[in-house]
matplotlib code that plots the C-alpha trace (Angstrom):
import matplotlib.pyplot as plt

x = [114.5, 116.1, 117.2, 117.6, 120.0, 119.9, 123.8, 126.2, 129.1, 131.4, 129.8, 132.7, 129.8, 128.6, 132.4, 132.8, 129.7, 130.9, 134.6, 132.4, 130.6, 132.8, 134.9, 132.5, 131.9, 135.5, 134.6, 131.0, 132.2, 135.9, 137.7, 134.6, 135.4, 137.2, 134.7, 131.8, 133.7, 134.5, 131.1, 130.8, 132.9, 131.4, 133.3, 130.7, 127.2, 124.6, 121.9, 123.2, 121.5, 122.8, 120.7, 121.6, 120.1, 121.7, 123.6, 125.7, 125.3, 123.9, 123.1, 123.4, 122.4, 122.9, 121.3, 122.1, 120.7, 120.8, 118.7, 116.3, 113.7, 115.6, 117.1, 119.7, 120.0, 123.8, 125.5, 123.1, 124.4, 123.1, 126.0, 125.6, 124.5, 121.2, 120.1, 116.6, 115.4, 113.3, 117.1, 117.1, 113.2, 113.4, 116.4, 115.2, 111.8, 113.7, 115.9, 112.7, 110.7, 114.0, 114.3, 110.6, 111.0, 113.7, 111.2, 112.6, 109.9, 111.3, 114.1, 116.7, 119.2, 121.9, 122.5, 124.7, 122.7, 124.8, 122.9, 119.7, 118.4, 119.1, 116.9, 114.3, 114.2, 114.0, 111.1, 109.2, 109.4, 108.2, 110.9, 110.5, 113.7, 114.1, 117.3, 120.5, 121.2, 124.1, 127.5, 125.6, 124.1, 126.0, 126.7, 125.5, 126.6, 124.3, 120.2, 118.7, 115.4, 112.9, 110.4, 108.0, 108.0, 105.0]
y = [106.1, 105.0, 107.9, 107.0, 108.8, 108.5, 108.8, 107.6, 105.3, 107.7, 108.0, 107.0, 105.3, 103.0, 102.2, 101.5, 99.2, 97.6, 96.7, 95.0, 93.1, 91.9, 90.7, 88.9, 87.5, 86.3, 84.0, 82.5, 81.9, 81.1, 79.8, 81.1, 84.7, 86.0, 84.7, 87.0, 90.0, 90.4, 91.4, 93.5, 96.5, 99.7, 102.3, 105.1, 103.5, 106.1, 104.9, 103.6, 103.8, 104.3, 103.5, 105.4, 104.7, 107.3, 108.9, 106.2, 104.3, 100.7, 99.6, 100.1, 98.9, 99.9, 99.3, 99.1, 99.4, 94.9, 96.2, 98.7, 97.6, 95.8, 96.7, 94.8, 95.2, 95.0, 95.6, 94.6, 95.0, 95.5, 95.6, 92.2, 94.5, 96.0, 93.1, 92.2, 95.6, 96.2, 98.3, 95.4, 95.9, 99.6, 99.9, 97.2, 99.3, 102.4, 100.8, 99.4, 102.9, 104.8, 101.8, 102.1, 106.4, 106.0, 103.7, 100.2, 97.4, 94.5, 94.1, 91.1, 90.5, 87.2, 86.1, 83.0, 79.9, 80.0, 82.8, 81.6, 84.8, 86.9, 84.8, 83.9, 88.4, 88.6, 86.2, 88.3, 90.9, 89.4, 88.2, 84.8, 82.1, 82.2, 80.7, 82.0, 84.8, 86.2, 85.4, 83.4, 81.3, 77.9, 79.1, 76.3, 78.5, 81.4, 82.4, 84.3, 85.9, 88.8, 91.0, 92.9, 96.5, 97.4]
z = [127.5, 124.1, 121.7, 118.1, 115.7, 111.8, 110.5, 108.7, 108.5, 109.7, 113.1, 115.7, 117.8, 115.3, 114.2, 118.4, 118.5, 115.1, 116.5, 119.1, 117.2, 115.2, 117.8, 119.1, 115.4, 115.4, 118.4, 117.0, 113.4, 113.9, 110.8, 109.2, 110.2, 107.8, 104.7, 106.4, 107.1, 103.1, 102.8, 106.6, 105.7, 106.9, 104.6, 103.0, 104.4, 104.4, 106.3, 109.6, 112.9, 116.6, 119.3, 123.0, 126.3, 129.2, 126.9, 126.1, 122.5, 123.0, 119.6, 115.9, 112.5, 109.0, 105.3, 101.9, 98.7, 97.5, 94.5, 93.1, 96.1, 97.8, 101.1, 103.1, 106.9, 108.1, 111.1, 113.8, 117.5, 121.1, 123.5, 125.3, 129.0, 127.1, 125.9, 126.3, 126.6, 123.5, 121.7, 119.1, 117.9, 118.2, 115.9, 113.5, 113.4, 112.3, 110.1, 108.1, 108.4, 106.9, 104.0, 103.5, 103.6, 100.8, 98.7, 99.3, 99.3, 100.6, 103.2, 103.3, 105.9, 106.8, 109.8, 110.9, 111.9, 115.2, 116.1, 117.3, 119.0, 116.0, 114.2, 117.3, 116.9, 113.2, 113.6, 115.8, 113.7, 110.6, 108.8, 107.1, 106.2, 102.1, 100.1, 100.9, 98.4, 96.6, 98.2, 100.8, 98.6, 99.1, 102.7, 104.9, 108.6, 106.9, 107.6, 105.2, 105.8, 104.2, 105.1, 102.7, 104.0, 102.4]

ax = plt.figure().add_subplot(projection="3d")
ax.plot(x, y, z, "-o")
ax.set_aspect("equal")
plt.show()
């Protein structure tokens, strides 16, 4: 059974699950790596979710305010071993019900177009592709997708 925790940034599980994924990051966009993690850093986010299974903390996500109404997912991760068992659209669902508690409208998110079962997920949960935004606008390796939360 999956227990979900609303915390912060300062959470040592999320920052574990984070150095994970970002690792793993290094390896997918290579040369691109360092570009991305500009915009990754996880000081002072207030909204960030950790999703346990047995105790032991098996994914996480965060959001952040893009503009009044406008949510931004971050930090999406399912440790590769709990994959495939529903952590991904459980934390994604509570990451859109707290965004939607705080008032937000409309979530965004970017993902890297090497990442085909990100966005094969963020499909199946209702996200649609729209133009790359902000900093990822002329970013030809990025995905950008939305969701109105309404």
């Amino acid at each position: 059974m999956l227990r979900i925790v609303r915390t912060d940034s300062s959470n040592k599980d999320f920052q574990e699950l984070v150095a994970l994924l970002d690792a793993g990051l290094k390896i997918i966009d290579g040369d691109d790596a360092p570009f991305f993690a500009q915009f990754n850093k996880i000081d002072n986010i207030n909204h960030v979710v950790v999703v346990y299974s047995e105790g032991k903390a098996v994914g996480c996500g965060a959001i952040k305010e893009y503009e009044p109404g406008t949510i931004e997912i971050k930090r999406m991760f399912v440790r590769e071993e709990n994959r495939g068992q529903g952590v991904a659209v459980a934390l994604l669902g509570e990451l859109e019900l707290w965004a939607s508690e705080l008032g937000f409208k409309t979530a965004i998110l970017e993902t890297g177009i090497k990442m085909k079962p990100a966005v094969q997920l963020y499909q199946k949960c209702g996200y649609q592709k729209m133009p790359n935004y902000g900093q990822y606008e002329n970013v030809a390796a990025s995905v950008c997708m939305k969701k109105d939360l309404r």
